[in-house]
C-alpha positions, -999 to 999 in steps of 0.1 A, spaced: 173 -194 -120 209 -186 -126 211 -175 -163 195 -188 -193 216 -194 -225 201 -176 -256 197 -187 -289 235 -181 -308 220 -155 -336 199 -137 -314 196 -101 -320 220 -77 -297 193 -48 -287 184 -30 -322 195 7 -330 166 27 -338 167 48 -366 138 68 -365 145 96 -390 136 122 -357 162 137 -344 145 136 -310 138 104 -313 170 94 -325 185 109 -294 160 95 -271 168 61 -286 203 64 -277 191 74 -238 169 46 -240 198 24 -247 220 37 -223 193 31 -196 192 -7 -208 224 -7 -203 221 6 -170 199 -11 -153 209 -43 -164 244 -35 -151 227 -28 -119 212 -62 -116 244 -77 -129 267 -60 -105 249 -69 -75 250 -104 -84 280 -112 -102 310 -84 -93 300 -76 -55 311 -103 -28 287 -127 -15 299 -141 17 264 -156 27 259 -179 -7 221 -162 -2 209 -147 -42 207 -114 -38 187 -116 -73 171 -87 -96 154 -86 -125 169 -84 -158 139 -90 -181 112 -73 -162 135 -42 -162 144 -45 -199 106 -46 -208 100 -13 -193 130 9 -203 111 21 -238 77 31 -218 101 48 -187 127 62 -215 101 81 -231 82 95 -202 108 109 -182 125 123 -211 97 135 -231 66 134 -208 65 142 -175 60 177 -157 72 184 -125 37 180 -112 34 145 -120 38 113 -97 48 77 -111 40 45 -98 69 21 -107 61 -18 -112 84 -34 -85 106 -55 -107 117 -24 -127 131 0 -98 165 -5 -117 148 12 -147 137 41 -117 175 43 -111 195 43 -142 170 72 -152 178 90 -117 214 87 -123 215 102 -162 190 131 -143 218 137 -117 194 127 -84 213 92 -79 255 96 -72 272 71 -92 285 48 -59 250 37 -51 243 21 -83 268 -6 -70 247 -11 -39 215 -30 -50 199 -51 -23 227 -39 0 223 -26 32 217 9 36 218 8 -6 190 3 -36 161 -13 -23 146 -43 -36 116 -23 -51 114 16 -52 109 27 -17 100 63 -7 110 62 26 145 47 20 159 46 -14 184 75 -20 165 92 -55 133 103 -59 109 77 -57 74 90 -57 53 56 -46 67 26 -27 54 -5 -48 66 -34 -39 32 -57 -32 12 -70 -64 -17 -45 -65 -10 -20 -37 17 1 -61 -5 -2 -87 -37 13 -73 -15 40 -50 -16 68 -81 -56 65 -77 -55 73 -42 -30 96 -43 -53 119 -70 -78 117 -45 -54 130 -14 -38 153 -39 -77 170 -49 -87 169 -15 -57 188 -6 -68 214 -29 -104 219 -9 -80 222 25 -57 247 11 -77 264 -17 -49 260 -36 -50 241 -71 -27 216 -79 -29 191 -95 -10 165 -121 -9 136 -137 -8 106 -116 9 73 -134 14 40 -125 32 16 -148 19 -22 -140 25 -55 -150 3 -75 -170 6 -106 -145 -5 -78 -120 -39 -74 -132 -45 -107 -118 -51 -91 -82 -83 -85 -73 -73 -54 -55 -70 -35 -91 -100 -46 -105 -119 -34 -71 -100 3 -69 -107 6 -110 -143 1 -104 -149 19 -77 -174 50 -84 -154 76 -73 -127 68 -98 -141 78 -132 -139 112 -120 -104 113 -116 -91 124 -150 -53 127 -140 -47 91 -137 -29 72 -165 -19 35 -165 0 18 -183 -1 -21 -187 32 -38 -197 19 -61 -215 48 -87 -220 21 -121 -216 46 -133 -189 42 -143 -153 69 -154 -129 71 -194 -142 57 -192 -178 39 -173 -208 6 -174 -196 -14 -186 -227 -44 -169 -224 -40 -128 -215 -63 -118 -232 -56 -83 -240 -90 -70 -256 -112 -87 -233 -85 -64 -206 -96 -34 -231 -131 -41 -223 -131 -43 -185 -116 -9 -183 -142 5 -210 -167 -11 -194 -153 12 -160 -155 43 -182 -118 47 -188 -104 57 -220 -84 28 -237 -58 36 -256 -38 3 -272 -3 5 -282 1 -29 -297 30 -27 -327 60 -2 -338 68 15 -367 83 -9 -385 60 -38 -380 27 -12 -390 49 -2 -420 50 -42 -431 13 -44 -422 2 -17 -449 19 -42 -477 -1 -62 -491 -11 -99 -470 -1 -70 -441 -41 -73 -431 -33 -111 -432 -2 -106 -408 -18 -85 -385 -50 -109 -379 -25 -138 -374 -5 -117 -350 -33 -106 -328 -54 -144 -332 -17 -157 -317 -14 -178 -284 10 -161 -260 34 -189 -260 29 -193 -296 37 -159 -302 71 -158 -279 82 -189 -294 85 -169 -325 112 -147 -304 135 -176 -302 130 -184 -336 162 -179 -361 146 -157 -399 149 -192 -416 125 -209 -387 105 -175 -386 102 -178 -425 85 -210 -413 64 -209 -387 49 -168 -386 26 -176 -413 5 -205 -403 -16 -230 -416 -49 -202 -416 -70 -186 -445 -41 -159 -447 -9 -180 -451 -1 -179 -484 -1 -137 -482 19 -140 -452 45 -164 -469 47 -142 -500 53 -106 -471 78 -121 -450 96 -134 -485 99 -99 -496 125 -86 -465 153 -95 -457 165 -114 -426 171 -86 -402 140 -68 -413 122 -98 -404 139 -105 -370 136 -66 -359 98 -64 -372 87 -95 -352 98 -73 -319 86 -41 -333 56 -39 -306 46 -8 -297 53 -8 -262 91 -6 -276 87 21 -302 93 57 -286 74 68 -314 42 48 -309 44 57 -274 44 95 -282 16 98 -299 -2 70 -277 4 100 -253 -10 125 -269 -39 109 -272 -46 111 -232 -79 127 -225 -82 143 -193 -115 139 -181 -115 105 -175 -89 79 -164 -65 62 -196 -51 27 -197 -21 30 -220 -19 -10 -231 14 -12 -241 25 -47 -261 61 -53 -246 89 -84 -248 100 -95 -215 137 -87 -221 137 -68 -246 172 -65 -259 185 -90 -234 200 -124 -247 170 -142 -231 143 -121 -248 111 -135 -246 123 -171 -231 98 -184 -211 113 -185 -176 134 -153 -180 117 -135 -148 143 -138 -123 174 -153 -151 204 -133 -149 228 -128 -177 259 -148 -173 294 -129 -172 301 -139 -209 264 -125 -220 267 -96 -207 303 -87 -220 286 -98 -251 259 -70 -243 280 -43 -243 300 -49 -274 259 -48 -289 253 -17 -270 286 -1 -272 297 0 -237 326 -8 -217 318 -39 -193 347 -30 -171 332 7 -168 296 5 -172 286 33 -149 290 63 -179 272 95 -184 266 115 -213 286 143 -224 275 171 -214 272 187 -252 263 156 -267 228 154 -281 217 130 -254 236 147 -227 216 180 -235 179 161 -234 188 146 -203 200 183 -184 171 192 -202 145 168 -188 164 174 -152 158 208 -150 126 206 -166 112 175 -137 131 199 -111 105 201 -84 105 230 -58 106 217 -24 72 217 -5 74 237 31 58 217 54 30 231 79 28 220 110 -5 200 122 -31 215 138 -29 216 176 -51 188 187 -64 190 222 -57 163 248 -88 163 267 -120 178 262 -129 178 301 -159 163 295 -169 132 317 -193 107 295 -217 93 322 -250 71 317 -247 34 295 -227 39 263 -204 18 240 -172 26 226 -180 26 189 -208 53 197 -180 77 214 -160 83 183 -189 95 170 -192 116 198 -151 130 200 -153 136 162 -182 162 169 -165 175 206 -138 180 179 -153 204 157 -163 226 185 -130 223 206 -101 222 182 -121 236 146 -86 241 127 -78 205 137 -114 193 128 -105 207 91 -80 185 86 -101 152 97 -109 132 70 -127 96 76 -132 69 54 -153 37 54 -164 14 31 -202 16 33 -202 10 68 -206 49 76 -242 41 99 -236 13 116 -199 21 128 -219 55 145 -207 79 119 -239 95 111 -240 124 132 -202 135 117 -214 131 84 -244 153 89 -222 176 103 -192 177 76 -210 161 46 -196 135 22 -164 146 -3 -172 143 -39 -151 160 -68 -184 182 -75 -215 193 -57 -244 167 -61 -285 174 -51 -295 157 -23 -326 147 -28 -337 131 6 -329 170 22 -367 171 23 -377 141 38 -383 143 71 -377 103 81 -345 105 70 -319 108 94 -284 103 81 -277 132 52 -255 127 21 -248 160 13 -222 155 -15 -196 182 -21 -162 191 -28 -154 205 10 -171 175 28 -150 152 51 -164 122 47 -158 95 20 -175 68 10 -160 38 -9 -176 6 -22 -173 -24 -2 -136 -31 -6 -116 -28 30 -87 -28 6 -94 7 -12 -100 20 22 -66 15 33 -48 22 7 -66 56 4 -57 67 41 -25 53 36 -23 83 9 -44 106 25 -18 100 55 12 108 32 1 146 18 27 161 50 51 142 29 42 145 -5 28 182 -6 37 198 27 -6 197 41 -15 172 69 -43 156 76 -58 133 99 -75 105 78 -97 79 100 -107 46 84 -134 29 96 -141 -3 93 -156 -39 108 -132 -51 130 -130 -87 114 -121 -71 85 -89 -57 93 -68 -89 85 -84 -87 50 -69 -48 48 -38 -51 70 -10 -59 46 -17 -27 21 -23 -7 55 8 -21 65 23 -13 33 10 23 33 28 30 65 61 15 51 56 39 28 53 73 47 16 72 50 1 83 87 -37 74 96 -59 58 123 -77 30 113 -108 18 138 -123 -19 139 -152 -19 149 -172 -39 161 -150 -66 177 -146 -98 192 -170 -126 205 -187 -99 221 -207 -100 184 -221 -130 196 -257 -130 178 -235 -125 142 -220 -153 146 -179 -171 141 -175 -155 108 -175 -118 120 -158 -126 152 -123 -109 157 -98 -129 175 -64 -119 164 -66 -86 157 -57 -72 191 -22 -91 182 -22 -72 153 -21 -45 170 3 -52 194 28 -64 161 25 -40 137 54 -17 130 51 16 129 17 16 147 3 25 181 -28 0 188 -59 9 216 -84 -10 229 -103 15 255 -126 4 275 -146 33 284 -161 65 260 -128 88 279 -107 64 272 -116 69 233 -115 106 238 -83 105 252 -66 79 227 -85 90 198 -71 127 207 -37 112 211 -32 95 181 -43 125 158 -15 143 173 12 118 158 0 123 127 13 143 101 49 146 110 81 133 107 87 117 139 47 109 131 26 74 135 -1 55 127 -29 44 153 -54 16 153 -81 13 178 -106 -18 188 -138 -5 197 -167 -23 206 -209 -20 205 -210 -34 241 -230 -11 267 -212 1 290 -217 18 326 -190 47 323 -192 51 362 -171 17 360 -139 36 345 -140 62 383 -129 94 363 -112 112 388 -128 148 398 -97 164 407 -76 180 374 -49 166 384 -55 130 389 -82 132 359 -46 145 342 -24 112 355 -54 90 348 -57 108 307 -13 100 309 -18 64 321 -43 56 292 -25 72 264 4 52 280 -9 18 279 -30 14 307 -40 24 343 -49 9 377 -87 6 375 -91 -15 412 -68 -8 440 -74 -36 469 -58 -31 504 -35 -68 500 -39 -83 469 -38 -118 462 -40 -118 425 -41 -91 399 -64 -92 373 -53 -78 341 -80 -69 313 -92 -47 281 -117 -36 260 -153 -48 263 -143 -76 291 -137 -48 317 -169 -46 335 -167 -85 338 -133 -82 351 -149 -59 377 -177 -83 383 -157 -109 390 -133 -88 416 -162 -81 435 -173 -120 430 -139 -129 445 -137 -103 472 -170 -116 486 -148 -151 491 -123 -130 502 -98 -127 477 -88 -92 471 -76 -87 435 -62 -56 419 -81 -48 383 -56 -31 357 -71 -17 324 -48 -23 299 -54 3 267 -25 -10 248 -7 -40 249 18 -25 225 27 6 244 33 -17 275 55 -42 256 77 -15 239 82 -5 283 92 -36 288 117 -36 258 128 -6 269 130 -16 313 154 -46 296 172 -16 273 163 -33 239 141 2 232 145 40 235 106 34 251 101 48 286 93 24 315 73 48 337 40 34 332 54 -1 342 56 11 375 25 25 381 2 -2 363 22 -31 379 42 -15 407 69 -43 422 57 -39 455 19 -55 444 30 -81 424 11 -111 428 -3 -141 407 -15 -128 373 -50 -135 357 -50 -114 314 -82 -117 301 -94 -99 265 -118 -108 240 -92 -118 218 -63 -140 216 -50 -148 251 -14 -144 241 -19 -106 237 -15 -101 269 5 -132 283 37 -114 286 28 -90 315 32 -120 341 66 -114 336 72 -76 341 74 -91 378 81 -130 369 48 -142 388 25 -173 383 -5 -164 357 -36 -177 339 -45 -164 302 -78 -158 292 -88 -153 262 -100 -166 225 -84 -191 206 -109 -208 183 -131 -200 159 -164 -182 175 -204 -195 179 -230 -174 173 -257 -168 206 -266 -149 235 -228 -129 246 -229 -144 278 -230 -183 261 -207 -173 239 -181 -157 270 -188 -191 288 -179 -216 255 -145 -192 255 -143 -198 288 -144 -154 294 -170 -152 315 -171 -145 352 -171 -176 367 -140 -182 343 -122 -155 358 -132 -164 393 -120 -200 387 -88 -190 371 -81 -165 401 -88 -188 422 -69 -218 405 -38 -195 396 -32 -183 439 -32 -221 444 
């Protein structure tokens, strides 16, 4: 929506008075930040060329809601110590505050939305000034702060080393509709936490309209009912001091009784129609009429705005109020726009001001619409709070530790019938006894899936993490076998059953290098058909800085007897797509050594990624994966697999090549010796990562910095012959290796939705099974 025309007599943003000199002066910041961030908005849109005709957009009213609440804590609130989650739509808010600080220069407040300028939403990893969450995605920014007092207290238990702070996040009312919130406030772990602190702008607007029923005490119950303290902010000073007249109990039932849109209507209204309409036709009217008769018009048209979410000084003491021993929800009753010419209009989410509203703007405000990008003075009242609050948020930089050397091989060969979900298990333990500095900083997640994703024996081993030391009372009972010994130096933490939590917690866990200069190596694990329920606020979290390896497992069709709905079929795509992310799918318990190893030692650093690897519950005979005995081809072999893949059947002239992954290896295998008995020799390649091998061919074509080597050695030019790729997954995965040497090829693989039944019906409805792979071999050197 380009701009919406206000009503002619609405109010130009009100000068408090508060009779505080503080407040006084942080009223006239607060105004200067109004000014600021709508500029922001207003310059990216209406001054800056536009030579694609594309909105570059912003948000005007969703900004101008939050300037009191931001206003007073970065000025009068906030400790060095502390970290703020911003609601998306107000990162100009996060800016104009940055620049009266002196962390923002002046040029890149002209650079919203630009390239290489503001971002869209506060962005850790690549806005200019301090941002300390990336937000962004409904939910995820929100629920970061929770996480991120987790990280920050497990931190402590690495280190020994105390620290700790409040942890805020300022959300949107509309936001509360994800279910993501509601599943991170609920969580047990989280009444513990008694340095986070929310709060709601409550402004009862969504994107397209005043939703009519947000119901803001049944929102103060859900959080009571969590055990959170609730702390409502709902009117000003001003609007209180009119409520303690008499009919003021009258004005306040009718007030609070309100619809939403009833309610905002009122903020359009001019004194004469508020005169009108505020009282009602309700038991209370007539005291109402004979109140709002007794002030005069401006009295009137400032009270009716006089929420508390607006008043610094009803925000002050709201925030003195915090008790930390226990999470707070701050519920702060807001205008959308406050100040703005299109206060409270309905569809004011995404309206900008015209050129002629905002000049009119300044001249409220006092500013200079040719100049708008002023600081204080420097001995002005407000200049001195600001240099004050500057010095006083000045944080000292954090030196960052290196990680913990992490081995690359433990030089043990697995032999016997095992699976790949069992050997993490196994490396986590080899861990602790190879590399136990590195094993210190492992930290693995799951959301009640700790048993049956083979986690027990680490468990036993490390315990469970808990903010205080809890009795177990099964330590005496000898038939049980998986320990939950809860304390605050375990590794191991447990989360409800919520795949969302679980990401976004190693996402922070993943970003302590950043944040306070001590890595760590979270793992989350989780059901493999899950992951496309967590991946966009895992994604998110490694947008954001954050560093961690998250397993699937079990995977594929190969869960045949649990049936279509927990059968994985584009997740090893996922993998091969996400940014920022190296994916594995080993076939064999080394091969999870060996990746597992190498993706811990990415983490944690600058240059650092994040992993995710496929595992499965299939047995497996590990003399299929031919470890060699010498160190030095057992050392090309570890190279190939961390590299993407390796040569796992050599035949004397092949006629095809068969290229697999994962759990379909040994009948890859099975059906080479099927087809050499018809004789058909076939090479078998074991793919490990279709990612790693299509950033080689990106960088073979010079469209990556990625080295090629492992190209050459998985599908040398003098073997190339017709291709068969077969996974339990989605056949395109692995479709684009036919053309590292442009040959003929067949793609197996899964591409509807799954049955459940014995594995080797379900491999023969996918068409995965080994007379598949025999007939496509044979089909495809036709």
């Amino acid at each position: 929506m380009e701009s919406i025309r206000a009503l002619d007599d609405s109010p130009a943003a009100p000068v408090c008075r508060y009779g505080d000199a503080h407040l006084d002066t942080l009223a006239e910041i607060e105004r200067r930040v109004l000014w600021l961030a709508t500029s922001i908005v207003h310059h990216a849109n209406r001054v800056r060329p536009n030579t694609s005709g594309i909105k570059v957009g912003g948000h005007q009213a969703s900004s101008a809601s939050m300037v009191s609440i931001m206003t007073s804590l970065w000025f009068g609130q906030l400790g060095p110590e502390d970290r703020v989650s911003v609601k998306p739509h107000a990162s100009p808010v996060l800016h104009a505050i940055n620049y009266l600080l002196g962390s923002l220069e002046e040029r890149y407040l002209e650079t919203l939305r630009e390239f290489g300028g503001l971002q869209s939403y506060p962005s850790r990893s690549k806005d200019p000034d301090p941002v300390d969450y990336s937000t962004g995605s409904v939910g995820i920014g929100a629920t970061a702060p929770i996480w991120g007092a987790i990280s920050r207290r497990y931190t402590e238990t690495v280190t020994g080393t105390p620290s700790r702070g409040r942890q805020y996040s300022l959300v949107g009312d509309a936001e509360l509709d994800e279910g993501a919130i509601w599943e991170a406030v609920l969580d047990s772990s989280v009444v513990d936490l008694g340095e986070i602190v929310w709060i709601v702008d409550l402004n009862r607007q969504s994107l397209d309209r005043v939703v009519p029923n947000i119901a803001a005490r049944r929102i103060e119950q859900l959080f009571a009912a969590a055990g959170w303290q609730v702390i409502p902010v709902r009117f000003g000073h001003l609007l209180e001091s009119l409520m303690q007249r008499a009919g003021g109990e009258a004005l306040r039932e009718r007030i609070l009784d309100m619809s939403n849109p009833e309610y905002q209507r009122l903020l359009r209204c001019t004194a004469g129609e508020l005169r009108d309409r505020l009282p009602g036709a309700g038991n209370g009217s007539e005291a109402i009429i004979e109140l709002v008769a007794s002030v005069d018009d401006d009295t009137l048209l400032q009270a009716i705005r006089n929420l508390g979410g607006h008043d610094l000084g009803a925000l002050r003491e709201a925030y003195a109020q915090i008790d930390d021993s226990r999470p707070t929800v701050i519920i702060a009753y807001t205008v959308k726009g406050h100040g703005l010419p299109t206060e409270g209009h309905p569809q004011n989410h995404s309206s900008l001001l015209t050129v002629e509203q905002y000049r009119e703007l300044a001249t409220g405000l006092d500013e200079n619409a040719d100049a708008p990008w002023s600081r204080f003075g420097e001995r002005s009242a407000a200049g001195r709070l600001c240099a004050g609050a500057a010095e006083r948020l000045r944080r000292e930089e954090e030196p960052a530790i290196a990680p913990p050397h992490v081995p690359a091989d433990f030089g043990r060969t697995p032999s016997g019938i095992a699976t790949t979900q069992a050997a993490l298990g196994r490396a986590l333990l080899d861990l602790t006894r190879a590399a136990p500095e590195a094993a210190r900083r492992v930290v693995t997640v799951s959301p009640d899936v700790s048993s049956s994703t083979n986690l027990a024996g680490w468990v036993n081993k490390v315990g469970v993490w808990s903010t205080e030391e809890r009795r177990d009372w099964f330590s005496d009972d000898s038939e049980t076998i998986m320990h939950w010994r809860e304390k605050p130096t375990g590794q191991h933490i447990e989360l409800g059953i919520a795949e969302v939590n679980l990401v976004g917690l190693i996402g922070e866990l993943g970003a302590t290098w950043s944040r306070w200069g001590q890595p760590l190596f979270p793992i989350g694990v989780l059901y493999d058909p899950f992951v496309e329920r967590a991946l966009e606020p895992w994604s998110y979290g490694i947008y954001a800085g954050g560093q961690s390896i998250l397993v699937g497992t079990p995977s594929g069709v190969t869960l045949a007897p649990e049936g279509g709905a927990h059968q994985s079929i584009t997740t090893p795509s996922i993998g091969l797509e996400q940014p920022g992310c190296t994916s594995y799918e080993p076939a064999f318990a080394i091969d999870v050594e060996w990746t597992l190893l190498a993706a811990m030692s990415q983490l944690g650093r600058p240059d650092g990624k994040s992993a995710y690897l496929r595992l499965s519950t299939k047995p497996v005979d590990q003399k299929l994966a031919g470890v060699p005995t010498d160190p030095a081809a057992r050392e090309r072999r570890r190279r190939q697999a961390v590299a993407g893949g390796y040569r796992l059947r050599t035949a004397g002239a092949p006629q095809a090549t068969i290229v697999t992954m994962g759990a379909l290896v040994p009948d890859a295998l099975a059906a080479a010796d099927r087809l050499a008995e018809l004789g058909t020799d076939v090479d078998v390649v074991c793919v490990t990562s279709p990612g790693l091998l299509y950033e080689a061919v990106q960088g073979r074509n010079g469209q990556d910095d990625a080295p090629s080597w492992i190209l050459d050695q998985v599908l040398p030019q003098d073997r190339a012959a017709p291709m068969v790729t077969l996974l339990d997954g989605h056949p395109h995965t692995l479709a684009f290796l036919a053309g590292v040497n442009q040959v003929k090829s067949r793609n197996l693989g899964v591409s509807r939705f799954g049955q459940a039944g014995d594995v080797q019906d379900v491999y023969r409805y996918h068409g995965i099974d080994v007379d598949s792979i025999v007939r496509a071999t044979l089909d495809v050197i036709a």
